[in-house]
Residue, then its C-alpha position, 0 to 999 in steps of 0.5 A: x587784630x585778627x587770629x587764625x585759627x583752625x577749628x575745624x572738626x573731624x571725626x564725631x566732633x573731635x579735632x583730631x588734627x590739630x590735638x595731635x600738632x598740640x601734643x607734638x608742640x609742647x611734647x616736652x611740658x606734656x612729657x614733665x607733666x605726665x612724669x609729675x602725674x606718676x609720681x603721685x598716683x598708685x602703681x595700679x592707676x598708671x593706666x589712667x588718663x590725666x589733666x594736663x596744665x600748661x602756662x597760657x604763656x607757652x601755648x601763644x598761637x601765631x596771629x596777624x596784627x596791624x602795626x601801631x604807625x603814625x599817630x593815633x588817638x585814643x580816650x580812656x575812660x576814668x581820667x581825673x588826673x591827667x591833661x594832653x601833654x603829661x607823662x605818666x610814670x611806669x607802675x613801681x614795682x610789684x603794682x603791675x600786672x593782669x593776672x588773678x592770683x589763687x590760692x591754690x598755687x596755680x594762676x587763672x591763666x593756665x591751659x588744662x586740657x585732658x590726655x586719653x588714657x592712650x594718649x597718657x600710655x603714649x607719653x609715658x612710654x614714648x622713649x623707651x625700647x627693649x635694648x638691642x632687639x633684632x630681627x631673627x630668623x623666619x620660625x614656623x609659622x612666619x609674619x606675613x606682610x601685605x604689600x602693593x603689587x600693580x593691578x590684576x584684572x580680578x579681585x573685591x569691589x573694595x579694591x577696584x581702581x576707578x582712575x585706572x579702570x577708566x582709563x583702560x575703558x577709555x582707550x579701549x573704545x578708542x581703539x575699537x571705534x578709532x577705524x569706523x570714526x575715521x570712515x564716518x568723517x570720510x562718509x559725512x565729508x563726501x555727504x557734505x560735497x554731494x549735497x553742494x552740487x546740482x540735484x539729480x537722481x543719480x545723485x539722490x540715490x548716492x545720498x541716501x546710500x550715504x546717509x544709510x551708510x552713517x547710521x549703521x556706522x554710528x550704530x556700531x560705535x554706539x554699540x560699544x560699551x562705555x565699561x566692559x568687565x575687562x577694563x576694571x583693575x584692581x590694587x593687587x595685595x600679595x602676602x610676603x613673609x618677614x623676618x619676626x622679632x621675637x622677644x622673650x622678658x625673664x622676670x625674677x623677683x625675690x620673695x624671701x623672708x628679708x624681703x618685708x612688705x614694703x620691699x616687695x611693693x617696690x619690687x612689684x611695682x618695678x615689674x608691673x611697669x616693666x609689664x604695661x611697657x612690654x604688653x602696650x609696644x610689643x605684640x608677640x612678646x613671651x613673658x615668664x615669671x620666676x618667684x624665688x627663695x630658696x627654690x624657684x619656680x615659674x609661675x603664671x601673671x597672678x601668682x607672681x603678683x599676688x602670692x605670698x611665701x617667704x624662706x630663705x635666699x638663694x638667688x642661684x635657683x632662680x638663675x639655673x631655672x632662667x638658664x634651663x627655660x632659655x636652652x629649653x624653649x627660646x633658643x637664641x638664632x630664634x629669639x631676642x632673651x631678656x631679663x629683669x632681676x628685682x631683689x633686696x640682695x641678701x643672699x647666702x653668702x656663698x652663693x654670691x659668686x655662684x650668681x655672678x658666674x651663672x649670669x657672666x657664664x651661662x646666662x649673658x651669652x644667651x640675653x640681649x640685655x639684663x636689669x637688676x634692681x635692688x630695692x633697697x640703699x645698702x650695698x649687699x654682698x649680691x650687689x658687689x658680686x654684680x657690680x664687678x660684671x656690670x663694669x665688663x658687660x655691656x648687655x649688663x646694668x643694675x639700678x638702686x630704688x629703695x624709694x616709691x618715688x626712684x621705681x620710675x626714674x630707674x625704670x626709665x634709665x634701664x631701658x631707655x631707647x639707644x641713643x637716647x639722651x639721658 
């Protein structure tokens, strides 16, 4: 039986071509494995690198083989109990099988291989997308955008066009040599016939006259150059404005006294996810952190991550201050407004419907989408606020994760790419 496979290397030794068909073909189990990876890894190790184990069984590669016709003979070695002619009975069940069993769970037989900590951030983050996210219009200092645009007859030796460039040498020599090559043909025609008739003087002279005639012809088609500067052509790249998608991520998150330790672990981990996903697939992306308990304030990436205070609860601080950032330096005609609550929600009970009215009033109207996570399993009055918004927007969801191992699959079902399948 003969197997075709193709190994052939590129770039420092790594077959890249047939890694990335690998990771196409089995994108699925890839995908389930990463998921299992994350949820027994830290928060902070997310951005690692991963052994991947796949059943030998699903990674069969197509082969060639000849078909077992006509009759055939073959010895086994070590037969004390069989003659020509006997039939052997199938193994009786839980006899058979070739492979080594191990205690570990796991059979000999599995596929490892390693994902890069790319390919891992890849798989990871694959489906997911910022929701409803627009082109807006060109700001002052707009994104530009290279693109072909024919040939010039100026520009960088990296850009030079051999194919074209010759081609332009080469009807150019025929243009300008197309005149002498028809009167060389001429004049060697007329050589030829003034040397098939009788010798004379008269005659001689007109041949050396001819032949005279020929070399400075030739001359001058050899004085032609093979490539001039003015047949090189180059790839012309112009610069053209785009529309930018500029987006802006909100996040809120509580740090109250009834905010323990543990659910501010939840919290954080939500964000730090929310974070790696924004920082790896957008480019030019604004991201501010607003810390709340009774006061809010914006504050910078380590602050947010790693201060601790605590206090009281007062959800609505942190919603006037969003409002006030989003009128006062993202206006919505320029920029796609996100944001992402995370809290235990318990809040002083009258400013519950507060809340609800800042989101449905001032804050929806300006945000392409808003996620609220609650970090905890009980239902808080901010929750039953929300809930009745929730129903009537679309721009609008909430999500429970009062587990370590929920922060992930809610992650995921809040921004997941339109259209996807849940």
């Amino acid at each position: 039986m003969q197997q075709i496979i193709d190994r052939r290397l590129a770039g420092k030794n790594k077959s890249i071509g047939n890694r990335e068909r690998f990771l196409r073909r089995h994108k699925e189990q890839i995908r389930e494995a990463v998921r299992r990876a994350v949820e027994g890894r830290g928060i902070r190790d997310i951005a690692q690198g991963e052994d991947i184990h796949i059943p030998r069984r699903d990674i069969s590669e197509p082969v060639f083989g000849h078909g077992q016709g006509g009759k055939r003979e073959m010895v086994h070695p070590g037969n004390k109990d069989f003659v020509r002619g006997d039939r052997i009975e199938r193994p009786k069940g839980g006899q058979g099988g070739s492979g080594q069993a191990s205690d570990a769970g796991g059979g000999e037989d599995d596929f490892v291989f390693h994902l890069s900590k790319e390919e891992f951030m890849q798989v990871f983050f694959d489906d997911l997308a910022l929701p409803n996210l627009i082109r807006t219009t060109l700001a002052d200092t707009p994104e530009y955008k290279t693109h072909r645009a024919g040939f010039s007859s100026d520009g960088t030796p990296n850009n030079l066009h051999v194919v074209r460039s010759m081609r332009g040498a080469i009807g150019r020599r025929i243009a300008l040599g197309s005149e002498s090559r028809r009167e060389l043909h001429r004049l060697e025609d007329l050589l030829v016939e003034l040397r098939a008739q009788p010798v004379s003087a008269e005659r001689l002279h007109e041949i050396e006259q001819l032949e005279t005639d020929i070399a400075a012809l030739r001359a001058r088609i050899d004085r032609i150059p093979y490539l001039d500067p003015i047949d090189l052509r180059y790839r012309s790249r112009v610069r053209t404005p785009v529309p930018t998608a500029k987006a802006v991520m909100f996040c809120v998150m509580d740090v109250s006294g009834s905010m323990d330790e543990a659910r501010k672990d939840l919290a954080k981990r939500f964000f730090i996810l929310l974070y790696l996903f924004l920082t790896r697939h957008y480019e030019k992306i604004d991201i501010v952190f607003i810390r709340h308990h009774t006061q809010a304030q914006e504050v910078d990436e380590h602050d947010f991550f790693h201060a601790t205070e605590t206090g009281g609860t007062v959800v609505s601080s942190a919603l006037v201050l969003m409002e006030e950032i989003i009128r006062a330096r993202y206006p919505r005609n320029e920029w796609n407004v996100y944001g992402a609550q995370a809290s235990d929600g318990d809040n002083w009970h009258d400013d519950s419907p507060r809340c609800r009215q800042l989101l449905e009033h001032g804050i929806l109207p300006l945000c392409r989408y808003f996620a609220y996570i609650q970090v905890v399993e009980q239902e808080q009055n901010l929750w039953h606020e929300y809930a009745s918004l929730a129903e009537a927007s679309d721009t609008f969801a909430m999500r429970k994760a009062s587990e370590v191992d929920q922060i992930y699959p809610v992650f995921r079902d809040l921004f997941r790419k339109e259209g996807a399948a849940k």
